[in-house]
C-alpha positions in Angstrom: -42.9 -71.9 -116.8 -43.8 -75.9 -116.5 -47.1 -76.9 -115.7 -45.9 -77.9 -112.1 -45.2 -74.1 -111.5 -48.0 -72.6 -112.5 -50.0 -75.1 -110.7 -47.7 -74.4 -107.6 -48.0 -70.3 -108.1 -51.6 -70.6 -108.6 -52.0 -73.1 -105.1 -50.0 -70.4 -103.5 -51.8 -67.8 -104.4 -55.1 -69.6 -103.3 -53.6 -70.4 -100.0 -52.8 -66.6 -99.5 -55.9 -65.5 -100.6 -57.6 -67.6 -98.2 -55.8 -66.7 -95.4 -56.1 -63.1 -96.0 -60.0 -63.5 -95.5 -59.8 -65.9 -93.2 -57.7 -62.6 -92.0 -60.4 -60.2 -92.6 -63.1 -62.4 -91.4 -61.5 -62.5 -87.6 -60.7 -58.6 -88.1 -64.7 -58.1 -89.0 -65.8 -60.6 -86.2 -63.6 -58.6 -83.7 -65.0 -55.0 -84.8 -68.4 -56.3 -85.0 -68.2 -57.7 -81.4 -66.8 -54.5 -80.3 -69.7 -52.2 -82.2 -72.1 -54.5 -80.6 -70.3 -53.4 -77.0 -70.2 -50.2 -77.3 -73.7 -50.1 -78.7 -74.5 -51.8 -75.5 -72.8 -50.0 -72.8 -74.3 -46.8 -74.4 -77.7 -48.0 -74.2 -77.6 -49.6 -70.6 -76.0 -45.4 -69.6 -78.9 -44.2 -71.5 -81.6 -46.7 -69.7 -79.7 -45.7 -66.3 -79.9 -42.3 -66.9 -83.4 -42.5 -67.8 -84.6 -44.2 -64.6 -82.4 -41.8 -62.3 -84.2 -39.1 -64.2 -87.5 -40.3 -63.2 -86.7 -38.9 -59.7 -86.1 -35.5 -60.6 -88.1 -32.7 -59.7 -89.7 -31.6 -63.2 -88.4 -28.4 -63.7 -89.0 -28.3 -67.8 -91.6 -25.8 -68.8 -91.8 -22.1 -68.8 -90.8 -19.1 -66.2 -90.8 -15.9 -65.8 -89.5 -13.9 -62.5 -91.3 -11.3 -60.8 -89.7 -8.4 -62.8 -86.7 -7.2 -64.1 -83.7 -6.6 -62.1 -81.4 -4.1 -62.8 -79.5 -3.5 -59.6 -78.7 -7.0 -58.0 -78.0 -7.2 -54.8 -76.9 -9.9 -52.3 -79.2 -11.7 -50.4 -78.5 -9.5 -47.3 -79.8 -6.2 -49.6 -76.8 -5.3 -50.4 -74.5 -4.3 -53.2 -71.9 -6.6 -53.6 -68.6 -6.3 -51.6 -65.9 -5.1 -54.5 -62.2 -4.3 -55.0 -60.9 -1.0 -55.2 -60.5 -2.2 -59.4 -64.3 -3.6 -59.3 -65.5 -0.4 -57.0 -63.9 1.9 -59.9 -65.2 0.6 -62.7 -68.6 0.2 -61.0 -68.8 3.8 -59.8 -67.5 5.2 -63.6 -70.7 2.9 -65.0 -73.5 4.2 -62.5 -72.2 7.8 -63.3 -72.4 7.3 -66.9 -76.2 5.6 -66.5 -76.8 8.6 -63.9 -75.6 11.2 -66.9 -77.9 9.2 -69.6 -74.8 7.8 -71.3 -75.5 3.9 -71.2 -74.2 3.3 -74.8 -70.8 1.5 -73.0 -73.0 -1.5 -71.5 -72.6 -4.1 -73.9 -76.2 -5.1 -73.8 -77.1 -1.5 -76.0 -75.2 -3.0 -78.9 -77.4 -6.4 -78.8 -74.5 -8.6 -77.5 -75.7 -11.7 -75.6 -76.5 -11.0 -71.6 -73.9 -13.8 -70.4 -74.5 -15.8 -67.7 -76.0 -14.5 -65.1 -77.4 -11.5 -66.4 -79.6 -13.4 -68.9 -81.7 -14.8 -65.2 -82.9 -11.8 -64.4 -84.3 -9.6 -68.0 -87.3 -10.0 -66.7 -88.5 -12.3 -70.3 -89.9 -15.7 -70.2 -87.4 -18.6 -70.3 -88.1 -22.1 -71.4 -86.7 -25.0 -69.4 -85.9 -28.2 -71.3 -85.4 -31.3 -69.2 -83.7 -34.5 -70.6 -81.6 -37.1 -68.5 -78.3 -36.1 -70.0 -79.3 -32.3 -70.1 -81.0 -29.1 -69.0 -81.3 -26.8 -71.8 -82.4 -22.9 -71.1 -84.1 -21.2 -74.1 -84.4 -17.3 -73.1 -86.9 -15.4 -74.8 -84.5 -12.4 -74.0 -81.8 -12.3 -77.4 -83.2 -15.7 -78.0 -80.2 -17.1 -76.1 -79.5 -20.7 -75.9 -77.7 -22.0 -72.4 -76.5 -25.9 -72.5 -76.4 -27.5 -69.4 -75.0 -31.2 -70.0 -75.4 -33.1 -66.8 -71.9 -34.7 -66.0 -70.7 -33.3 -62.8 -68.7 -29.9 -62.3 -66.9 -28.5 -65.5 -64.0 -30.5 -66.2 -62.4 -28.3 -68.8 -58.8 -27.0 -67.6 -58.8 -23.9 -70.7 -62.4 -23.7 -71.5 -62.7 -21.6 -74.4 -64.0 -18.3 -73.3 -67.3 -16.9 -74.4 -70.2 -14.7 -73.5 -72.3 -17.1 -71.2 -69.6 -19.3 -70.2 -69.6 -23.0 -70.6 -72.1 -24.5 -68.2 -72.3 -27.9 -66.4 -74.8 -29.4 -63.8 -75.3 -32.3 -61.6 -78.2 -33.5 -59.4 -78.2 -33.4 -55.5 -81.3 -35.1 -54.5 -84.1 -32.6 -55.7 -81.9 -29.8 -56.4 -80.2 -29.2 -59.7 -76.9 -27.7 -59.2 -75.1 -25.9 -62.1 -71.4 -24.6 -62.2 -70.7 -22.1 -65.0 -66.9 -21.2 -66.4 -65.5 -19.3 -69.1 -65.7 -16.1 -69.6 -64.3 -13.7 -72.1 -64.9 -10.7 -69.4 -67.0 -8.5 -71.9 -70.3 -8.7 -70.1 -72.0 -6.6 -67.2 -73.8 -8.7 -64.5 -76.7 -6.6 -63.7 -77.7 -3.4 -66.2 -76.4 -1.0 -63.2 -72.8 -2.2 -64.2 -71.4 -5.2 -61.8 -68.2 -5.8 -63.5 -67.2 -9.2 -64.5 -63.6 -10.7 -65.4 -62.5 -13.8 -67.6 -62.0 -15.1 -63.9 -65.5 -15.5 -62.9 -67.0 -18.5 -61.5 -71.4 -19.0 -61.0 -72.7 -21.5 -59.3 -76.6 -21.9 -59.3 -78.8 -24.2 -57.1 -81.9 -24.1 -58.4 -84.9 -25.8 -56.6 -88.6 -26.2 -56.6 -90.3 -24.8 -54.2 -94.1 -25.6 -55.4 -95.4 -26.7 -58.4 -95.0 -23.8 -59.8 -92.3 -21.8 -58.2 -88.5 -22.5 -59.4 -86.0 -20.5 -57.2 -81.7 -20.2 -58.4 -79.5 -19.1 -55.9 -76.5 -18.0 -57.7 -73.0 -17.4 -56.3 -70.6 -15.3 -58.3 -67.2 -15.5 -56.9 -64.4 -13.4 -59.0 -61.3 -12.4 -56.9 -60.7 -9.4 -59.6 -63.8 -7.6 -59.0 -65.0 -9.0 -55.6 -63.5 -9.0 -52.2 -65.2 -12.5 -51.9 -68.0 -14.8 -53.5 -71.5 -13.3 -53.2 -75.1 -14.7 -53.4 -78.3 -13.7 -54.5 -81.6 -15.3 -55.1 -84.4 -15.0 -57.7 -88.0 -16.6 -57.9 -89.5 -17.7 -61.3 -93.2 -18.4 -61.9 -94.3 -21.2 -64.6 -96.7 -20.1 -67.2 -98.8 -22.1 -69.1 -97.8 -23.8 -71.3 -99.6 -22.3 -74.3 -97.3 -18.9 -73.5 -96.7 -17.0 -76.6 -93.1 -16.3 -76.8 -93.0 -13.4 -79.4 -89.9 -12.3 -81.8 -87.4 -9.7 -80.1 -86.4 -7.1 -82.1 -83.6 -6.0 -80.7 -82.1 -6.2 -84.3 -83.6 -2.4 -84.6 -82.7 -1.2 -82.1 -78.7 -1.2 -83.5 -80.2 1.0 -86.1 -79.3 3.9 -83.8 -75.9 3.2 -83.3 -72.8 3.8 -85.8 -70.8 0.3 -86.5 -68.2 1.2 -83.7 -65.0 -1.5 -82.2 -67.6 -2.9 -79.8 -67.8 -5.9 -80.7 -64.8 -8.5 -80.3 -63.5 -10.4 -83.0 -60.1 -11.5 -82.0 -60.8 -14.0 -79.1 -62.8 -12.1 -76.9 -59.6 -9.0 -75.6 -62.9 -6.6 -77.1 -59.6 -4.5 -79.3 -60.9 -6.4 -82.7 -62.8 -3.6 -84.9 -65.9 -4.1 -87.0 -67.3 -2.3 -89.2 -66.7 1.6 -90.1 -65.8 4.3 -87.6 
């Protein structure tokens, strides 16, 4: 190769390279603009949501209600309207509890309360308040409830669970939370108010002094339920200095053989573990 050529390869090759970072150098302008823009937008949402947040009723701390529940019942003192399939099951579960056999309610084997059954244990809970979410930490199973705050669920095949996935919005000075999800497993009240992987809660839950928090919840499953229902339940605060002590709920499975209780195949409650 002549002189001439290599001097024309190499100018060709400079020309190339330069062009390629001149390349690069747009391609890194461009991301960096749109880093900086998103970086941006999320900040302005997160100083918007902060301000809006500002208005809320404070309802972060800790409550307690009154007492336990056990039976629920509607706000007009009754027990819930049921199917003939809800009345069924209902009646086989209050005959079992009557009998002293209680060992088919989920809750004897330690499994998490679900949503709403974990309101009303009659243990403290801890309310977290932050713009973008409402966090319940129950003493009761140490059970952790997320409550982002972006409007009504928007999932279309929510992954079922025990408590449900949970979502809340604000209406003026009332938090409203809509709950969907279910793998059907759970007992809404200790007396045995059947539940399917249907059901829908809605909560409104409101200040009514200082320190006062009421949650009207609505359960409406068609299975179980010849319509939605309602009930109510009152929460004191406690100081904030409340001890919230370890639950040992771990021993209590100590009395029980390992028996197909449990699911492990998606929540259908046919998965086996452990021995017989």
């Amino acid at each position: 190769m002549t002189d001439r050529k290599i001097w024309l390869a190499a100018a060709a090759s400079l020309v190339a390279l330069a062009a390629s970072g001149a390349a690069l150098a747009q391609e890194f302008n461009t991301n960096e603009a749109g880093l900086r823009a998103r970086d941006k937008a999320a900040a302005d949402k997160v100083r918007a949501l902060v301000e809006a947040d500002k208005a809320h009723p404070r309802i972060g701390g800790i409550w307690l209600i009154g007492a336990p529940i056990e039976t629920i019942k509607t706000v007009d003192g009754k027990v819930p309207a049921m199917t003939a399939a809800g009345q069924k099951l209902y009646k086989e579960r209050v005959a079992e509890r009557k009998a002293g056999n209680a060992k088919n309610d989920p809750l004897e084997y330690c499994l998490p309360p679900g949503t709403p059954r974990s309101l009303w244990s009659g243990e403290p809970i801890l309310i977290g308040q932050a713009p973008a979410k409402v966090t319940f930490y129950h003493q009761y199973r140490h059970l952790i409830r997320h409550v982002f705050l972006d409007g009504p669920p928007k999932l279309d095949e929510p992954d079922p669970n025990w408590e449900g996935h949970s979502s809340g919005w604000w209406e003026g000075d009332t938090l409203k939370i809509q709950t969907i999800g279910f793998n059907g497993e759970q007992w809404v009240d200790t007396a045995g108010l059947p539940q399917s992987p249907d059901q829908k809660v809605d909560e409104t839950l409101k200040l009514l002094d200082a320190n006062t928090l009421e949650d009207t919840v609505t359960v409406t499953d068609p299975k179980f339920y010849t319509a939605p229902w309602t009930t109510k339940v009152t929460f004191k605060r406690l100081p904030e200095t409340t001890f919230m002590p370890e639950e040992e709920c771990s021993e209590k499975l100590l009395e029980f053989p390992l028996k197909p209780y449990a699911p492990v195949d998606g929540g259908t409650g046919h998965g086996a573990r452990g021995g017989s």
